[in-house]
Every structure is written in C-alpha cells, then in structure tokens.
C-alpha positions in Angstrom: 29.0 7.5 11.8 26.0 9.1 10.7 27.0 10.0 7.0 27.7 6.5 7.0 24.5 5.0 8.3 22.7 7.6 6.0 24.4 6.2 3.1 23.4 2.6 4.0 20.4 4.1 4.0 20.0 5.6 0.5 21.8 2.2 -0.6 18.9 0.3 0.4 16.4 2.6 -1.2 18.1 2.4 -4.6 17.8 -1.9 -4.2 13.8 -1.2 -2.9 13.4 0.6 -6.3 15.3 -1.5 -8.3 12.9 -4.5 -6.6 9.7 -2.4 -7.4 10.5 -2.1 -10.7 11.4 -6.1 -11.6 8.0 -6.7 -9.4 6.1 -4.4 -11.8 7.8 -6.7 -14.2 6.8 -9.7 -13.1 3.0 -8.9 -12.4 2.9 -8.4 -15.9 2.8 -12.0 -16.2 1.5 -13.3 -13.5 -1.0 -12.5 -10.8 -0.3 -12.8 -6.9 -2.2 -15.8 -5.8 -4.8 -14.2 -2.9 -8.0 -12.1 -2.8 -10.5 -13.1 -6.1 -7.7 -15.0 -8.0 -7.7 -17.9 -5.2 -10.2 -20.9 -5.6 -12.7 -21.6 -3.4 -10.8 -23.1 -0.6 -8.1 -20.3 -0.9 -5.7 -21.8 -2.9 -4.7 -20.4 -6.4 -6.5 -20.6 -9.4 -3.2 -21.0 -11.2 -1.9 -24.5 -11.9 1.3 -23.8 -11.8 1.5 -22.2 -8.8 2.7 -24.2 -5.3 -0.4 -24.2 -3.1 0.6 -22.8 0.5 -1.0 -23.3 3.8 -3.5 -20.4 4.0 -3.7 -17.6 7.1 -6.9 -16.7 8.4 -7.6 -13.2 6.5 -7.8 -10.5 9.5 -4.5 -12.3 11.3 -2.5 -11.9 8.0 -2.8 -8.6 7.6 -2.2 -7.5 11.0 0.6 -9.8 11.0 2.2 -8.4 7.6 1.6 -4.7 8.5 2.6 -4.1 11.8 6.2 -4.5 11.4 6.4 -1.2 9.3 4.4 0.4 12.0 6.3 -1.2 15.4 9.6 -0.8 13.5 9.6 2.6 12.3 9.0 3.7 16.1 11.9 1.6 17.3 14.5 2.4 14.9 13.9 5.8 14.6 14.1 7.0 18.0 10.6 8.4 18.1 10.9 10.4 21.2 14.1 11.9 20.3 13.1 12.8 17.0 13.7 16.3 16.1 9.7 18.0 15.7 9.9 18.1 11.9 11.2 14.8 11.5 8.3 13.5 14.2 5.4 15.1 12.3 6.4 13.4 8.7 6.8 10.2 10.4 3.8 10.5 11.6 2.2 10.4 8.5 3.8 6.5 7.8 2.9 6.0 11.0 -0.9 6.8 10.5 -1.0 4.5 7.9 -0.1 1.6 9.2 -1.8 1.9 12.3 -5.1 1.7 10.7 -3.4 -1.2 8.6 -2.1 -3.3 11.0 -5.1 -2.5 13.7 -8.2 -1.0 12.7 -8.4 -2.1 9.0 -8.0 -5.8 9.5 -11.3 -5.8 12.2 -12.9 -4.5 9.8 -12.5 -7.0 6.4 -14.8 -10.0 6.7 -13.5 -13.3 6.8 -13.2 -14.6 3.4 -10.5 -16.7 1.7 -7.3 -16.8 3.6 -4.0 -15.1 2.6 -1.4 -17.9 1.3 1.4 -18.1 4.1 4.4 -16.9 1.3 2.3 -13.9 0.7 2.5 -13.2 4.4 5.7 -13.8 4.8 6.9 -11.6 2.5 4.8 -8.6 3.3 6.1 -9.3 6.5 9.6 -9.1 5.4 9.0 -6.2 3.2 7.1 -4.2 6.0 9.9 -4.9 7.9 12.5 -4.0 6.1 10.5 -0.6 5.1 10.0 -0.1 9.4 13.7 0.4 8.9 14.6 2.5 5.8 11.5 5.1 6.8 12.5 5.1 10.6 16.4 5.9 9.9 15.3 7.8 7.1 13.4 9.8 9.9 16.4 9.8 12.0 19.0 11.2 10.0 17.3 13.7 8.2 18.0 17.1 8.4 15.4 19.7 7.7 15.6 23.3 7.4 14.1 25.7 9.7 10.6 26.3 8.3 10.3 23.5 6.4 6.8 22.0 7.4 5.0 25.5 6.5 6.6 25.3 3.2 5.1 25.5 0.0 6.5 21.5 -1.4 5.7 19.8 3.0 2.3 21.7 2.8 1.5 20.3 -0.7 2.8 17.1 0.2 0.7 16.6 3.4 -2.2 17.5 1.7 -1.8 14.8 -1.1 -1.6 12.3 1.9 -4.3 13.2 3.5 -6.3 13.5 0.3 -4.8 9.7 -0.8 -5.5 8.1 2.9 -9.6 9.7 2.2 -10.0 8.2 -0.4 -8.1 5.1 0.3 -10.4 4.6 3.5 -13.1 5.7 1.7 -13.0 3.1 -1.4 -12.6 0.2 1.5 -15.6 1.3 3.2 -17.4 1.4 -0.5 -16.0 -2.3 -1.1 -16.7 -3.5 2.5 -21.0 -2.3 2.1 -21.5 -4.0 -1.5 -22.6 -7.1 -0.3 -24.8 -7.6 2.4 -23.7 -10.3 5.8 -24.4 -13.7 4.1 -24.3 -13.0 0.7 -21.7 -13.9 -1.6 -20.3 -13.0 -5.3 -18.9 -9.8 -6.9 -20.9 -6.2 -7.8 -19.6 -3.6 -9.2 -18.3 -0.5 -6.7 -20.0 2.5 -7.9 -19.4 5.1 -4.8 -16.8 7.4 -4.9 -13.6 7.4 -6.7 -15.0 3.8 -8.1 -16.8 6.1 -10.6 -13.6 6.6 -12.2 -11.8 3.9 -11.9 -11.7 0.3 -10.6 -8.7 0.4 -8.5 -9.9 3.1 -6.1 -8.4 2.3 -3.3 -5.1 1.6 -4.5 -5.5 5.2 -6.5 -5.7 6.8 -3.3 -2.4 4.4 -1.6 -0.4 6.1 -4.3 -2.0 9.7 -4.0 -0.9 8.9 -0.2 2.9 7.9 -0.6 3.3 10.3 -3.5 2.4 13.2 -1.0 4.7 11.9 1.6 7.4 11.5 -1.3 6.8 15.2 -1.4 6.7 16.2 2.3 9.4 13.9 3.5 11.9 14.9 0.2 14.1 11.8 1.1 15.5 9.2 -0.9 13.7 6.7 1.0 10.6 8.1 0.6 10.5 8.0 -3.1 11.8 4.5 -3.1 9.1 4.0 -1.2 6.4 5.6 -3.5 7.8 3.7 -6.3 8.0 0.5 -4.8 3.9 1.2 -4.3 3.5 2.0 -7.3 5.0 -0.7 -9.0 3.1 -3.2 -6.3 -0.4 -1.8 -6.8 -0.1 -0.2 -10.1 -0.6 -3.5 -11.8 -2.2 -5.3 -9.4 -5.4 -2.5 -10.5 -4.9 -3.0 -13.9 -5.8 -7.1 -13.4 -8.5 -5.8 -10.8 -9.7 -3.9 -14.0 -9.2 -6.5 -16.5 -10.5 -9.4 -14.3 -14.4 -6.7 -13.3 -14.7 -5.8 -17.6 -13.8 -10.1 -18.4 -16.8 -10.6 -15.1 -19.8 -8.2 -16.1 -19.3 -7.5 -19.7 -20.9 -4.8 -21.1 -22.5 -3.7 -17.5 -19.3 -2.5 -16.6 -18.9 1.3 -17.0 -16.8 1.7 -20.5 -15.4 5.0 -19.3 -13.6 3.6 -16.4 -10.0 3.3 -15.9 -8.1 0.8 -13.8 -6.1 3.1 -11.6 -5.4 6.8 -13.0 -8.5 8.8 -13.5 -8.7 9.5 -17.5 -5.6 7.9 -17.8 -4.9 4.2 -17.2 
C-alpha cells in the first residue's frame, strides 16, 4: 500500500511540474491581475481580463496559505513522523506559518486580491499540504542523514532564502510612511541587486529544501516556485525601470543577482 501511495505521490509531482512550467509560459504573456497591475478600485488594468469580486488583502492571504500549512500536518501524520522526516517538514511548515499568520498582519490594507486568485492559491496550497505531507510520510531516510553534507547544505540555503525573504518584506513594508501613497524604489538589502528580492530569497528557500528533503516532491515543488515567481520578478523589474526611468539603478537585475 505504501509503494503505491508513494507512487501517486511522485505522479502528482511530475503534473505540479509540468503545470509550473506551462504557468511560466503563460506569464510570459500576461500578468496576474493583483498587487500594482490592478486599478484603483482593485480590478485589473487589463481590458480583457474578467473583473472578480475582490478579498480584503490580509484575509486573502491567510485564507490561500494556510491550507499548505494545516494540510501538511494532517496528512502527514505529524506526531508519528519518523525524527528526520519531522525536522524537514518542519522547514515547509515554518514557512507557511509566517505566511498564513504572521505575514498577513503585517501587509497594510491596500487593493484587494481578485477572488479567482484566491481560489486558486487556495487550491494550489492545498493540493501542495498534500504532496509535501505524504511526501513527508513515506520517505525513508538513511541513518545520519540530517548531519550530512547535501541536508546540512540544504537547510542552510533555507534559512539563508527565508532571511532574506522576510527581510526584503520588511524593506518593502518601511518605504512608505502610514498615509502616504505611490511607489519608491527599495534600496535595503538584497534590493541592491535586484528588484525581486523577496521572491530571490522564496527560491533560495525551496531550492534548499529541494536539497535537504531529496524528494520528488520537493523539486516539483521548487520548480513550480520558480516558474510562479521567476517571471512574476522579471515584470516587477520591467514595470520599476518603465516607472522611474533612468533613477532606477542600471545594474540591477530582476531576480538572479548578476544574472537575470
């Protein structure tokens, strides 16, 4: 029963990569209607796109995030986990607690999130609850394998990636003062190098738990990130150098220091 649920498993983390790459695909021509590319009222800039009921901000994102948090504890057996297998879940588990309860308290109220947006991070998050928490449970580590060279390298990348994540959100939340309005340009941090800090350090993040977790599901996983984010900094970038012209720092790159 357990090869078999393992291999359901791995089956669904070959479609979550095949999905992150046509949705990498698709941002390439077009941009997800929330955040800066909404109008005024929330609703999209973009003519052709159906204008959905809008969520207030802060209730959206605890609403899309926490089923990858509650659902990875319930259908991985949490308590039952072998130790190894509890401390890398852990690590997903970290993560969306601050994004389903700490992060969203801290965002001020701004446009709302388009209620097709929410639903399908809802979906997504829980649908990734369940790949990561029976990813968790079936797993089978060697002895050793959290002091080894490839878990150790791989935590450290997370950690590194949620820093600076939480970081770059703390640089973006201080840029404007209560009651004023408009865009600046980040300058703090990882910002120096490139516009989409904090979705630099997301992917520094799943990339190390890629590496500590060594699972199918994991890399499915960071490539689904990857393909999410990836270009939504690279229209970040686009949209700040089309904004401010030549004040925006020429050296920066959108999401890969040096790089892209």
């Amino acid at each position: 029963m357990s090869s078999i649920i393992l291999n359901h498993v791995n089956c669904t983390a070959a479609v979550m990569i095949g999905v992150g790459i046509c949705t990498a695909i698709e941002l390439q021509i077009r941009t997800a209607h929330y955040g800066r590319y909404s109008g005024s009222d929330g609703s999209s800039k973009d003519a052709t796109t159906i204008a959905f009921p809008q969520i207030n901000a802060r209730l959206a994102w605890m609403l899309q995030e926490c089923p990858s948090f509650f659902g990875a504890l319930m259908f991985s057996g949490f308590g039952s986990l072998a130790p190894t297998n509890r401390v890398l879940l852990s690590l997903f588990l970290l993560h969306y607690a601050n994004r389903s309860f700490v992060y969203p308290l801290q965002i001020r109220p701004g446009h709302g999130v388009p209620v097709d947006i929410v639903a399908a991070a809802f979906g997504f998050c829980l649908l990734n609850g369940w790949l990561q928490g029976r990813a968790a449970a079936q797993t089978r580590y060697p002895d050793g394998w959290l002091r080894s060279p490839r878990c150790v390298v791989g935590v450290v990348l997370f950690f590194v990636g949620l820093g600076i994540n939480m970081h770059s959100d703390a640089v973006l939340r201080r840029l404007r003062a209560p009651g004023e309005t408009g865009y600046k340009i980040p300058q703090e941090g990882m910002f120096k190098y490139v516009s989409g800090a904090n979705y630099f350090g997301e992917m520094v993040e799943w990339m190390g738990f890629a590496i500590a977790s060594w699972s199918i599901p994991s890399l499915a996983f960071f490539v689904f990130v990857c393909s999410n984010i990836g270009p939504r900094a690279v229209q970040h970038h686009r949209w700040y150098k089309n904004k401010f012209g030549v004040e925006y720092p020429p050296d920066r790159k959108a999401v890969i220091p040096f790089i892209l």
